[in-house]
C-alpha positions as CSV (number, residue, x, y, z in Angstrom):
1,X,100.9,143.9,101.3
2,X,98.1,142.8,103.5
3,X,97.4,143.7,106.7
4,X,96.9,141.7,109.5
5,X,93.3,142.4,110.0
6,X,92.6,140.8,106.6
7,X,94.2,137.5,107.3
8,X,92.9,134.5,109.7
9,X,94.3,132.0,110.6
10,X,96.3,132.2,106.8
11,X,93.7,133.0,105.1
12,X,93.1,136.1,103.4
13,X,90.0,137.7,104.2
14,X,88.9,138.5,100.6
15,X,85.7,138.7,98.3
16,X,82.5,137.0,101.1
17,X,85.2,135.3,103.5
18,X,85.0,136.1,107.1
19,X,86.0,134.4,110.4
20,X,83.1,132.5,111.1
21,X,83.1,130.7,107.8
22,X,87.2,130.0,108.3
23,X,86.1,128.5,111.7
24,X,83.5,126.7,110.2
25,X,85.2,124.7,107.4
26,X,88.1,124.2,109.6
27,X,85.7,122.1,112.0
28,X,83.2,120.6,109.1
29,X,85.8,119.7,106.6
30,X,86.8,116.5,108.0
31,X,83.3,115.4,108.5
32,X,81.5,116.8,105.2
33,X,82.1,116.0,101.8
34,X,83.3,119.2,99.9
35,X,79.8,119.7,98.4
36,X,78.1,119.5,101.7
37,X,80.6,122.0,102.9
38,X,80.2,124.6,99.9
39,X,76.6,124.7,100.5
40,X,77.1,125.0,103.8
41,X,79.0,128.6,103.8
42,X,76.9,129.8,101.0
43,X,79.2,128.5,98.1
44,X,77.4,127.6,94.5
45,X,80.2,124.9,93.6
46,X,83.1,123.3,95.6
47,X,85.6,125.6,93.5
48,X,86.1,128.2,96.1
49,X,86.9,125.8,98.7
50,X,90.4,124.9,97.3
51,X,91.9,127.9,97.9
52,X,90.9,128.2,101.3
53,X,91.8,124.7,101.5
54,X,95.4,125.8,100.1
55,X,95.8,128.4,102.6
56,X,94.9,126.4,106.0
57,X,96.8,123.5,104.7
58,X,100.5,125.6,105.0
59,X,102.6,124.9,107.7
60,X,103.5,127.5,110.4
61,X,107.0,127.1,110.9
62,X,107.9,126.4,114.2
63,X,111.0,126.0,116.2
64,X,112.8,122.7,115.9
65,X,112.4,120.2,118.8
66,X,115.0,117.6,119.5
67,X,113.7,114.2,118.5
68,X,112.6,111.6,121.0
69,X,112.9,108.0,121.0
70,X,109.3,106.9,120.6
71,X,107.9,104.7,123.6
72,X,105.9,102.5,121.5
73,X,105.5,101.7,118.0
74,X,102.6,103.1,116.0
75,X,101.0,100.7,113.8
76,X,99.7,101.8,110.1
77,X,95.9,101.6,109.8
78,X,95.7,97.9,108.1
79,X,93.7,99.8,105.5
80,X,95.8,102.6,104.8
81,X,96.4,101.8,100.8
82,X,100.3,102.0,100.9
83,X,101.3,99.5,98.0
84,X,102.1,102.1,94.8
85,X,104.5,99.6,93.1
86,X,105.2,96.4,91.8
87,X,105.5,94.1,89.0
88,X,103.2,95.0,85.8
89,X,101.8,97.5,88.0
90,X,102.1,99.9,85.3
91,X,101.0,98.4,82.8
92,X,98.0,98.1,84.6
93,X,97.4,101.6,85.3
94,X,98.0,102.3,81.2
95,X,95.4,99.6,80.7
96,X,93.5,101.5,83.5
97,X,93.9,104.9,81.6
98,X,93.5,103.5,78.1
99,X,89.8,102.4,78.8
100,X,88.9,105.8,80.3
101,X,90.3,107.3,77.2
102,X,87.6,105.8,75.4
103,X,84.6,107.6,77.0
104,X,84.2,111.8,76.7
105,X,85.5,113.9,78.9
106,X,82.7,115.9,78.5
107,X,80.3,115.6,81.5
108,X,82.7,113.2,82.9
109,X,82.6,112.1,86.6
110,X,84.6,109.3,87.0
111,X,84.2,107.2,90.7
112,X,87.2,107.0,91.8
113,X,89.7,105.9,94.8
114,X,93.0,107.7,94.8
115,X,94.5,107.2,98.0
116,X,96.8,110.0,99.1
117,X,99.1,110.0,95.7
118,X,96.9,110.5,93.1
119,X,98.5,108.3,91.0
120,X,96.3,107.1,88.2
121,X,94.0,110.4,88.5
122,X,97.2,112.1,87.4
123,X,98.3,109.4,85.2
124,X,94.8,109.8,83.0
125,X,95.3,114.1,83.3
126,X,99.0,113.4,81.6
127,X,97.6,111.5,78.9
128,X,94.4,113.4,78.2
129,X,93.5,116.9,80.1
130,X,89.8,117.5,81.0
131,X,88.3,114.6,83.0
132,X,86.2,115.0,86.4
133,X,86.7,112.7,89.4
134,X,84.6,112.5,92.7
135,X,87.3,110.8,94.9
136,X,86.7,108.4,97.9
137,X,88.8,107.2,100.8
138,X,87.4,105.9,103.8
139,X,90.5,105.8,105.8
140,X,90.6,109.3,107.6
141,X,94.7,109.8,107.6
142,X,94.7,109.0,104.4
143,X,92.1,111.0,103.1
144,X,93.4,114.5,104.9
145,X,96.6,113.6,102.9
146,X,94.5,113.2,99.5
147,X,93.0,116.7,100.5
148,X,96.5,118.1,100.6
149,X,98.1,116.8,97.8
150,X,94.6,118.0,95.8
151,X,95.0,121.5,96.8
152,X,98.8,121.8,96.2
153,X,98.1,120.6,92.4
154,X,96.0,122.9,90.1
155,X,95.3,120.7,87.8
156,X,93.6,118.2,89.8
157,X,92.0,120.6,91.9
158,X,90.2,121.6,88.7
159,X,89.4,118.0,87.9
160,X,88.0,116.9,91.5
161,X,84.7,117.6,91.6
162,X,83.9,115.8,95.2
163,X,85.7,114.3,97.8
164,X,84.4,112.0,100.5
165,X,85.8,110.5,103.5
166,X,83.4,107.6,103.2
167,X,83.3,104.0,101.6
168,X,82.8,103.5,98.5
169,X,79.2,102.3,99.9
170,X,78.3,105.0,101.4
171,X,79.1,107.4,98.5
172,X,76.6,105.9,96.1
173,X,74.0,104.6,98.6
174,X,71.8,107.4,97.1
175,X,73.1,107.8,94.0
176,X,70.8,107.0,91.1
177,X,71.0,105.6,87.4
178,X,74.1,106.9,85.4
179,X,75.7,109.0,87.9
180,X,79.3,108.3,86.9
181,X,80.7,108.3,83.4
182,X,83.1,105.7,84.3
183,X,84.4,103.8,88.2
184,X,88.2,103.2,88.9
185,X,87.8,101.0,91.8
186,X,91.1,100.4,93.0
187,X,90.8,97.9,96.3
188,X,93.8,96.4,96.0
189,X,92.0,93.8,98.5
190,X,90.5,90.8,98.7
191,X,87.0,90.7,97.0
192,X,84.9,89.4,99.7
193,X,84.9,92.8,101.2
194,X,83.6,94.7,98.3
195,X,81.6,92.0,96.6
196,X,78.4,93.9,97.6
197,X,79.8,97.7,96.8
198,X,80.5,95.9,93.0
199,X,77.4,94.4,92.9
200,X,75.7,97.6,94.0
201,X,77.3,99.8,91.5
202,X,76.1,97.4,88.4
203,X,72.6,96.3,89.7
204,X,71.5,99.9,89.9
205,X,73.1,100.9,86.9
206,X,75.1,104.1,88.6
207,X,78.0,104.1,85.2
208,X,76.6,105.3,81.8
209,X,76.2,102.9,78.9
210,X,79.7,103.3,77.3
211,X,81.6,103.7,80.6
212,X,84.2,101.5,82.3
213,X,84.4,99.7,85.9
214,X,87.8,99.0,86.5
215,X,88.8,97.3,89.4
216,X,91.8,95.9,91.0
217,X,91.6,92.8,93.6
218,X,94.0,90.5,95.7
219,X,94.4,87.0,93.8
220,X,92.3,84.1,96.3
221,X,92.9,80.4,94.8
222,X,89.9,79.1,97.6
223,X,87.5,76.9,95.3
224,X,84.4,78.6,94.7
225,X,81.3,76.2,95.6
226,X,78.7,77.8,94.3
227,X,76.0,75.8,91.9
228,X,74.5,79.2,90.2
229,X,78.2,79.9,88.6
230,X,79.2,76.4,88.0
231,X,76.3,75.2,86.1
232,X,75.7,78.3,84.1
233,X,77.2,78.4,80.8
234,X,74.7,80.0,78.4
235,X,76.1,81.6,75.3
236,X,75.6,85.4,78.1
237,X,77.8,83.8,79.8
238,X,80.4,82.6,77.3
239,X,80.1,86.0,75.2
240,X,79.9,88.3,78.6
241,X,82.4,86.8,80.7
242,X,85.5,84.5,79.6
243,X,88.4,86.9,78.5
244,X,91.6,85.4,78.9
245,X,90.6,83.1,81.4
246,X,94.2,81.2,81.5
247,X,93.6,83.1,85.7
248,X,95.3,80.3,87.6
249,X,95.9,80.5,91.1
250,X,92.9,83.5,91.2
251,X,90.5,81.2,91.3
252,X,87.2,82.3,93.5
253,X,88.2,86.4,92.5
254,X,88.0,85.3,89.5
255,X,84.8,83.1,89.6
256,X,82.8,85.9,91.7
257,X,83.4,88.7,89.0
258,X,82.4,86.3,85.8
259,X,79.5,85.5,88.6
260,X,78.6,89.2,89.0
261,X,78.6,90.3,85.8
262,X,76.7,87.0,84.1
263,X,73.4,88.2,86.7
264,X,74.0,92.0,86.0
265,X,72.7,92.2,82.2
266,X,74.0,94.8,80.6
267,X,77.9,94.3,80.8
268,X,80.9,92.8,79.8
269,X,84.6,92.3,80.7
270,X,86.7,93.4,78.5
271,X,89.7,92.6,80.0
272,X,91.8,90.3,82.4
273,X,94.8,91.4,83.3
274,X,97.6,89.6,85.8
275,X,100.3,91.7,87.9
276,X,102.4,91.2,91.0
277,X,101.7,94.5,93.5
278,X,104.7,94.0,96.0
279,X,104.2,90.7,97.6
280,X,100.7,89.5,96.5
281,X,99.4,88.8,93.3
282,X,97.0,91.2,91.8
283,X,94.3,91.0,89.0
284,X,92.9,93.7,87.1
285,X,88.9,93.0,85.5
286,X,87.8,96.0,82.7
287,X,84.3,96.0,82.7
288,X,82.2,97.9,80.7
289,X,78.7,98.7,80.3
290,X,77.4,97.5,77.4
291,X,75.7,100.7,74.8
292,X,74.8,98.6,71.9
């Protein structure tokens, strides 16, 4: 058994550990990515953060307090990512995985938003072992609870190899040509607020020739008024863009994409898919990057 001179605060003082680094991650980690923070203590790779990670995220157990009848209500952050199930929803995470099966896992990095479940990372791991995610969640409650669920779950704590607590944005704002083998970008939201994160993402090219940008959106039936899209059907456009375009009801998320990925040479969709996601109607666009 240990003594209590070689733990701190529950974690055991082995190997290059000591106080001052414990004190140190607990205060950075919330505010630096996990690479930022390895280089920080004097760590080659983010590996030897996990277990530390493991260790500070168990519970003390303390004494049990009689419950008290809350004052006020508390109100879930309106970006908190909370809708795991639905109609077809499954279907669209197999379509999802299938696509990501099709590129290597070696040297893989796939761009990716989990949310605190991991539930396609873990999906894709079932189906085929040895893929490498850098995960993103901007929402901060959300994103300790990603941390958690990472470091309880060897397997994807050898699969992550960065986490950020950032927008998607942010992440990639210095990020340069073929960063990611592949991009699972599941909003769930309306397009309008990621339309420039999208754009970003193909413009500069960040997704190797071969790889796959999924993405998930809210269905929006406004009319989209917009002369560039409506008057340009070139044989690019025919060939690159109109996959099972039977997209009722979807119709400016559905224009904006086609839109996107017409002036972004270099890509196709490869896939439309419909689904219901609790209440609100959901469509799925597989995009890839074009390596003929």
């Amino acid at each position: 058994m240990k003594n209590n001179d070689t733990i701190y605060k529950n974690v055991p003082l082995t190997g290059i550990r000591t106080k001052e680094m414990i004190d140190i991650i607990i205060e950075k980690r919330n505010s630096m990515n996990a690479k930022e923070l390895a280089e920080l203590v004097g760590f080659d790779s983010f590996r030897p953060l996990v277990g530390i990670f493991r260790y500070l995220n168990k519970e003390t157990p303390k004494a049990p307090k009689a419950p008290k009848k809350p004052k006020f209500i508390i109100k879930t952050a309106k970006n908190t990512f909370k809708n795991y199930y639905g109609s077809g929803k499954d279907k669209a995470r197999d379509l999802i995985a299938e696509s990501i099966m099709l590129t290597k896992r070696q040297s893989s990095n796939i761009l990716t938003l989990p949310a605190d479940t991991w539930i396609m990372e873990k999906n894709i791991l079932k189906k085929k072992s040895g893929y490498k995610f850098t995960a993103v969640e901007r929402d901060k409650e959300t994103y300790l609870k990603m941390v958690k669920n990472m470091v309880d779950n060897p397997i994807l704590s050898e699969s992550v190899i960065d986490m950020a607590n950032k927008s998607i944005g942010e992440v990639i704002v210095n990020n340069g040509e073929d960063t990611y083998s592949s991009a699972i970008l599941d909003y769930c939201g309306f397009i309008d607020s990621f339309y420039q994160e999208i754009d970003d993402v193909m413009k500069r090219n960040l997704i190797k020739k071969g790889g796959y940008i999924t993405i998930t959106l809210a269905e929006n039936d406004r009319t989209l008024n917009n002369s560039n899209y409506t008057n340009s059907y070139s044989n690019t456009y025919i060939k690159n863009c109109c996959v099972d375009e039977e997209i009722n009801g979807a119709k400016v998320t559905n224009d904006l994409i086609n839109f996107l990925v017409y002036n972004n040479v270099g890509y196709k969709i490869v896939k439309k898919f419909k689904y219901r996601d609790k209440k609100v109607n959901m469509l799925l666009f597989i995009i890839k990057r074009i390596d003929e």
